[in-house]
C-alpha positions as CSV (number, residue, x, y, z in Angstrom):
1,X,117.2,51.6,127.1
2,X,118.0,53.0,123.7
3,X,117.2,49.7,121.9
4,X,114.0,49.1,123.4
5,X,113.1,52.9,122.7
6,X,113.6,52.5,119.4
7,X,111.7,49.1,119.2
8,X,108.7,50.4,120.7
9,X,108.1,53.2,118.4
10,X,104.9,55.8,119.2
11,X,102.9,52.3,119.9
12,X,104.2,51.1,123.2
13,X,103.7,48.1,121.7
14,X,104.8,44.9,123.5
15,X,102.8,42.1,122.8
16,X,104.3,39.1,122.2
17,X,101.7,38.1,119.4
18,X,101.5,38.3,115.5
19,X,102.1,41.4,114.8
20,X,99.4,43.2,112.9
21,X,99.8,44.2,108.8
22,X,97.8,46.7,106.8
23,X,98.7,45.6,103.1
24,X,98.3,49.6,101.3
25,X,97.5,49.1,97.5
26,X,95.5,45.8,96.2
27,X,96.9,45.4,93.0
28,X,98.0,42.1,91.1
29,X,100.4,41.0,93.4
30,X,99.3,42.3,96.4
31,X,96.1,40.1,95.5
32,X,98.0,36.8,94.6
33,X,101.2,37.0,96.1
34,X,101.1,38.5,99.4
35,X,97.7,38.5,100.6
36,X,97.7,34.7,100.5
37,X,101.6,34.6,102.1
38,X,99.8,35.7,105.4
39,X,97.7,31.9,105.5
40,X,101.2,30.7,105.5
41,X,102.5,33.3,108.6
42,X,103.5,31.9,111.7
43,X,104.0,35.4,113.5
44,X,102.0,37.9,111.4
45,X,98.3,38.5,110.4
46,X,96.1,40.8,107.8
47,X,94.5,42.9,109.9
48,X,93.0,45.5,107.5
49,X,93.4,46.3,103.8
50,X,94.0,50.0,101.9
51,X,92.7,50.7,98.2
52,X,91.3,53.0,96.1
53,X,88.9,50.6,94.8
54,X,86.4,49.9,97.6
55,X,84.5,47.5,95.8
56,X,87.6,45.1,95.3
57,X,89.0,45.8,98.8
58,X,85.6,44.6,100.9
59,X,85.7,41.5,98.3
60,X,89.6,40.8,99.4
61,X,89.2,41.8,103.0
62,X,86.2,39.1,103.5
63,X,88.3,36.5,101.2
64,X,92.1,36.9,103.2
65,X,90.3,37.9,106.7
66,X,91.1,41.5,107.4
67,X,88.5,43.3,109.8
68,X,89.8,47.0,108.5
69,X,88.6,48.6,105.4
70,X,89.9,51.7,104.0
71,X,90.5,53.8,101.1
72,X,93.9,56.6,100.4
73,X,91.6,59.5,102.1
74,X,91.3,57.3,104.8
75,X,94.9,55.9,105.5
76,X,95.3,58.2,108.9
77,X,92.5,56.2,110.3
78,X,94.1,53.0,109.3
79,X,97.3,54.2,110.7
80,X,95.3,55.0,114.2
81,X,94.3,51.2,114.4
82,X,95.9,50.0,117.5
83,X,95.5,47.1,115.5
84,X,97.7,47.7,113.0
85,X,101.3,47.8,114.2
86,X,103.2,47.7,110.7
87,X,101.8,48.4,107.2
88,X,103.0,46.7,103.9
89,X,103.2,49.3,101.2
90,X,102.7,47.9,97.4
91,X,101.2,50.9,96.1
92,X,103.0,52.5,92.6
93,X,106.2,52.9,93.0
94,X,106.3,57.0,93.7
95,X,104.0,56.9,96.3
96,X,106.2,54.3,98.4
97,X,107.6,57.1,100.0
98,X,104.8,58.9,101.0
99,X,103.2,56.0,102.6
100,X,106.3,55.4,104.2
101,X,106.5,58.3,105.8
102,X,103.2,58.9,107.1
103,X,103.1,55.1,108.3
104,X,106.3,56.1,110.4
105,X,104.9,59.3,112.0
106,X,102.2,57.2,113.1
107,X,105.3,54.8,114.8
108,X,103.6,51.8,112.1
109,X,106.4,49.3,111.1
110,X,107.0,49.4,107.3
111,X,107.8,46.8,105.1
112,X,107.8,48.4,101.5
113,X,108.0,46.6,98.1
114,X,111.1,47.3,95.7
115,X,112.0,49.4,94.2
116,X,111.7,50.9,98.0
117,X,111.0,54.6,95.5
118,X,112.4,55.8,92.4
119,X,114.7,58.3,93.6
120,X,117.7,57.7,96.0
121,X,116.1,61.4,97.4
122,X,113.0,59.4,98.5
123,X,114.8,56.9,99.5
124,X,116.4,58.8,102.4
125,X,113.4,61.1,103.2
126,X,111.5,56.9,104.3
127,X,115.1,55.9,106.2
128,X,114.7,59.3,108.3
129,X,111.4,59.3,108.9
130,X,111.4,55.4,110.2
131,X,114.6,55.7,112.0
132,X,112.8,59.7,113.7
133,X,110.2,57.8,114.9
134,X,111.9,54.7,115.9
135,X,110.4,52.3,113.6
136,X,111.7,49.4,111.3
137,X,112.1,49.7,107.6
138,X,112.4,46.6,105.7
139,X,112.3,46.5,101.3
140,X,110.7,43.3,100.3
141,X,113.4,41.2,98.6
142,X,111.9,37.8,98.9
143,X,115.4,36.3,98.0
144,X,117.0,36.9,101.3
145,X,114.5,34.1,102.6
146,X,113.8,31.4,99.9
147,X,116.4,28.3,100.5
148,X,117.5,28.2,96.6
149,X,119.5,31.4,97.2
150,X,120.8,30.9,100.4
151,X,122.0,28.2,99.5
152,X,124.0,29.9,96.4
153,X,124.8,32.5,99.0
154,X,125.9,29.9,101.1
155,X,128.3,28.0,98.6
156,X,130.0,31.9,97.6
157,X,130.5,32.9,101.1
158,X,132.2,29.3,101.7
159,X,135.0,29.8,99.0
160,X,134.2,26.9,96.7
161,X,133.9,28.7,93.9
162,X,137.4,30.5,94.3
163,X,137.4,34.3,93.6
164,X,134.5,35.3,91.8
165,X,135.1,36.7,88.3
166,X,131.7,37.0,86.0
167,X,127.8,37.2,87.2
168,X,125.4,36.5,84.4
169,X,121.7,37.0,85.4
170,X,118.7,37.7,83.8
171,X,114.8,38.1,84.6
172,X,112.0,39.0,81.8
173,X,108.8,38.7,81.1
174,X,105.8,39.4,78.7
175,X,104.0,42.4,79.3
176,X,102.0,44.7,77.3
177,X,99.7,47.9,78.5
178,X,96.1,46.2,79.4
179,X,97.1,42.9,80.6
180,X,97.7,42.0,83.8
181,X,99.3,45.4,84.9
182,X,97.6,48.9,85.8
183,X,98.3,51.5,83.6
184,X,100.9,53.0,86.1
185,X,103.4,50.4,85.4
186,X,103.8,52.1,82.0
187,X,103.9,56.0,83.3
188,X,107.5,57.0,83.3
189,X,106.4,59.6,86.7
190,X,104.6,56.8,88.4
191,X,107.2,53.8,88.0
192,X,109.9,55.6,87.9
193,X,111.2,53.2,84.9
194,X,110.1,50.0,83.0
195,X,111.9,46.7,83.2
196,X,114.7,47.9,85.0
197,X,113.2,49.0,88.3
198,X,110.2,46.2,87.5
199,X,112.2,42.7,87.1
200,X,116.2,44.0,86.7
201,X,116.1,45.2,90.7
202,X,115.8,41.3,91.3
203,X,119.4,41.2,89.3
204,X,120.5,44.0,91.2
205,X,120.0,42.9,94.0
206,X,120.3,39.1,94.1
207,X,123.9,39.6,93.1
208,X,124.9,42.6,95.8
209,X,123.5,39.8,98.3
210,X,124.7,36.5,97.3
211,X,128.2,38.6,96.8
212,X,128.6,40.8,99.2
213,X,130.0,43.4,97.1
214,X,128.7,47.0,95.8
215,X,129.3,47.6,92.0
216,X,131.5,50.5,91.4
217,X,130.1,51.2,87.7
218,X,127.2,50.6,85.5
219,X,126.8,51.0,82.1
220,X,123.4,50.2,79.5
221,X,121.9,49.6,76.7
222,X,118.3,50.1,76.1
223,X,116.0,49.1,73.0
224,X,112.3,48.4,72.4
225,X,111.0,46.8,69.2
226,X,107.4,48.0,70.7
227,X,107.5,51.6,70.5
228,X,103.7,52.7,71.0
229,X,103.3,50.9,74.3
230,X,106.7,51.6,75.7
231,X,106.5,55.2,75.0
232,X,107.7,56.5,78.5
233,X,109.3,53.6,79.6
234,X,111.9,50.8,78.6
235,X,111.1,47.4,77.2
236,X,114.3,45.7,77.2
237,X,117.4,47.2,79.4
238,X,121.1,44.8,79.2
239,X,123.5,46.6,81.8
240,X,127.0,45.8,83.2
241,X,128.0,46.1,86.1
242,X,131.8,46.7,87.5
243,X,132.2,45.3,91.1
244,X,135.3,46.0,93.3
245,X,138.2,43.2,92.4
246,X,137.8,42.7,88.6
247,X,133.7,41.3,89.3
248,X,131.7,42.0,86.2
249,X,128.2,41.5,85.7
250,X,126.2,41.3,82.5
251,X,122.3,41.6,83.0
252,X,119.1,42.0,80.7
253,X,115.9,43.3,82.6
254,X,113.0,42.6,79.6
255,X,109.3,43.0,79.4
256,X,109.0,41.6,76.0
257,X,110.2,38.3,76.0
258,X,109.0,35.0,78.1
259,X,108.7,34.5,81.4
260,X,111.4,33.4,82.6
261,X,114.9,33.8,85.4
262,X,118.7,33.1,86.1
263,X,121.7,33.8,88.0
264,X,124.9,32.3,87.0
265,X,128.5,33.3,88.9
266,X,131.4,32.0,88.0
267,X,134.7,31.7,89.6
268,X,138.0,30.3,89.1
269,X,137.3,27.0,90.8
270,X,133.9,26.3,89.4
271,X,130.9,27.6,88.6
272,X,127.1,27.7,89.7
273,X,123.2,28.7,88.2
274,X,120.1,29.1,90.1
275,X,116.9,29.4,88.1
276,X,114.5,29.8,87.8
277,X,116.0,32.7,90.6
278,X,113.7,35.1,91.0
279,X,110.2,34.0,90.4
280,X,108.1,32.9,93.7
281,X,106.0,30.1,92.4
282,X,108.2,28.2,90.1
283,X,110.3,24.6,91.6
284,X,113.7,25.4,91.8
285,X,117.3,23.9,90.3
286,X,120.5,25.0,91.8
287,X,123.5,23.5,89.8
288,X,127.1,24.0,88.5
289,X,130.6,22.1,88.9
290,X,133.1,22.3,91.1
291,X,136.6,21.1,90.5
292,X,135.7,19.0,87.8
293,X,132.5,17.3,90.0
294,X,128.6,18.0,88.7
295,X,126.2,18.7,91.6
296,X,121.9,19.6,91.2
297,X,119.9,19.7,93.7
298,X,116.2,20.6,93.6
299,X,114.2,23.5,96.1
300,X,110.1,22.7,96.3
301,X,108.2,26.0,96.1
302,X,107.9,27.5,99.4
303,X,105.8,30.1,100.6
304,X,108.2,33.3,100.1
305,X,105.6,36.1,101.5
306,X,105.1,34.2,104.7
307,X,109.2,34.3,105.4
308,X,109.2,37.8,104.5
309,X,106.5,38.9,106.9
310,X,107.6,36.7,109.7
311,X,111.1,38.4,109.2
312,X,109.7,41.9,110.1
313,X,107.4,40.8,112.5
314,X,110.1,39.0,114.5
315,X,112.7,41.8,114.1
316,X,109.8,44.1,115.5
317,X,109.3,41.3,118.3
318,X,113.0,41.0,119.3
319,X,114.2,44.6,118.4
320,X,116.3,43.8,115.5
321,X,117.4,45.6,112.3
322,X,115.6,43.7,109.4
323,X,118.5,42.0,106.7
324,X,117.0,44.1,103.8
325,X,116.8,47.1,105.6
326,X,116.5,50.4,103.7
327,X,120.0,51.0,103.4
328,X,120.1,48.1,101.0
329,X,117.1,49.5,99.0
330,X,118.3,52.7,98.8
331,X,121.6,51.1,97.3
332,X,119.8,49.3,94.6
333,X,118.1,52.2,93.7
334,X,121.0,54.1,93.3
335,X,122.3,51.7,91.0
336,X,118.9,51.7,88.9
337,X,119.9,55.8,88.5
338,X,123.5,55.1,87.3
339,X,122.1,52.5,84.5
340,X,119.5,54.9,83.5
341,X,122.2,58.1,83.5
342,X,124.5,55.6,81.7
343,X,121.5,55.2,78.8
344,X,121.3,59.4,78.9
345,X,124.8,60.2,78.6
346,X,126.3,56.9,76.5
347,X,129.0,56.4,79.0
348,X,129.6,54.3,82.2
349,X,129.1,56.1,85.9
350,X,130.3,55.7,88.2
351,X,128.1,54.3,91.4
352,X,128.3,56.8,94.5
């Protein structure tokens, strides 16, 4: 009774269709990454579309198919769309929880982009609001779904690679105030960080995942060799972090170098890379050595989005806690605060 209570949500909800997304903020990825993932959806569809620019969400809304049209003042009448049964938020990064929250009070689904906010305060304020209400909350880490990382997963979990003693991983990019990013990305208050909650979450992240293990302590090192545009936020971030049986992990989150990702884990058996890891358009080459044998193999692009919608639409479907629930984002985001309290005081911290 419980478990179909809590399923249900304010909605009553039972159809055994596509479940019905509201994508909240139209920015660059919303527009090129998960907009098109819904042409790729076997159990979810767009159904409307929230901006602030009206002009660009009418052009988007006819393009990807959504009937709804609304703007921020609006959002209560999105969420009263019988229509719309779970929202995905990919607004800036300190409104995620206010979306959240209101989406849940409406009983609407939420699938939220990481960082899920950019304080672990927030953080809680969206678990208790969608677990109140009886809703799902899922943070939108594509790599719990792409077949490159399972498979790494797959090969840890499986003991091939003997206890695991380093993590190398890395994810950067080029990115400059005026190009492909709204301003907000650059606003300290907005983001909630630079590079590090931006790119180094996928680091974060991938690694808690493919290892099952929580890091203990972080510790940082931030520099920027662009000072005017990364006024309020960092440009280049390299952190360790300590995991619980002699695990360390050396990352770089950058916005000022090339496009490009890895994860390398090594244990005392052999070793394996995956990379590019993180980005969602790119082929993909898992490869390393096991007791003394090469292997490679080779991951086509797949449509990363699609699995991440069809995740929360069939956990809403079946009444099932979503794998990156908000628990997990709220863990990641903790760890972003150590690194960044690490950079304030010049010591490591320890990760509560």
């Amino acid at each position: 009774m419980l478990r179909d209570a809590f399923a249900e949500g304010k909605t009553g909800m039972k159809s055994p269709g596509r479940v019905g997304y509201a994508v909240v903020g139209l920015g660059h990825f919303a527009e090129y990454a998960v907009l098109p993932g819904f042409r790729g959806s076997r159990k979810a569809k767009l159904v409307a579309v929230v901006s602030g620019d009206q002009r660009k969400a009418r052009r988007l809304a006819k393009k990807f198919g959504a009937a709804g049209i609304y703007d921020y003042q609006t959002y209560a009448q999105c969420l009263d769309n019988p229509q719309v049964e779970a929202v995905y938020i990919a607004t800036n990064n300190s409104t995620h929880a206010e979306f959240a929250v209101q989406a849940a009070a409406a009983g609407k689904h939420v699938l939220c982009e990481k960082p899920m906010a950019t304080t672990v305060a927030e953080c809680r304020q969206m678990i208790d609001a969608c677990q109140s209400h009886r809703v799902r909350l899922m943070i939108a880490y594509r790599k719990y779904f792409e077949p490159a990382a399972i498979g790494l997963k797959s090969l840890i979990a499986g003991g091939r690679l003997g206890p695991l003693k380093i993590l190398h991983s890395a994810f950067s990019t080029h990115l400059r105030p005026g190009m492909a990013r709204p301003a907000w990305h650059f606003d300290a208050k907005l983001a909630g960080g630079g590079a590090l909650p931006d790119v180094g979450v996928y680091c974060i992240n991938t690694a808690r995942w493919v290892t099952g293990l929580n890091p203990v302590e972080a510790s940082a090192y931030q520099w920027t060799v662009d000072p005017e545009a990364f006024r309020e936020v960092d440009e280049h971030m390299a952190f360790r972090l300590n995991f619980p049986g002699g695990l360390v992990m050396q990352a770089t989150a950058s916005w000022g170098a090339a496009k490009q990702s890895f994860l390398h884990v090594v244990g005392d058996q052999g070793w394996a890379t995956l990379v590019p890891a993180f980005q969602y358009d790119e082929e993909r080459r898992f490869f390393g050595r096991i007791g003394g044998k090469w292997f490679e193999k080779k991951f086509p692009v797949v449509n990363e989005l699609a699995l991440e919608l069809d995740h929360l639409a069939d956990c809403i479907r079946r009444h099932r806690e979503p794998a990156p629930n908000g628990t997990e984002g709220l863990r990641d985001v903790a760890v972003i605060q150590a690194i960044y309290q690490s950079i304030h005081t010049g010591r490591p911290v320890k990760i509560a």
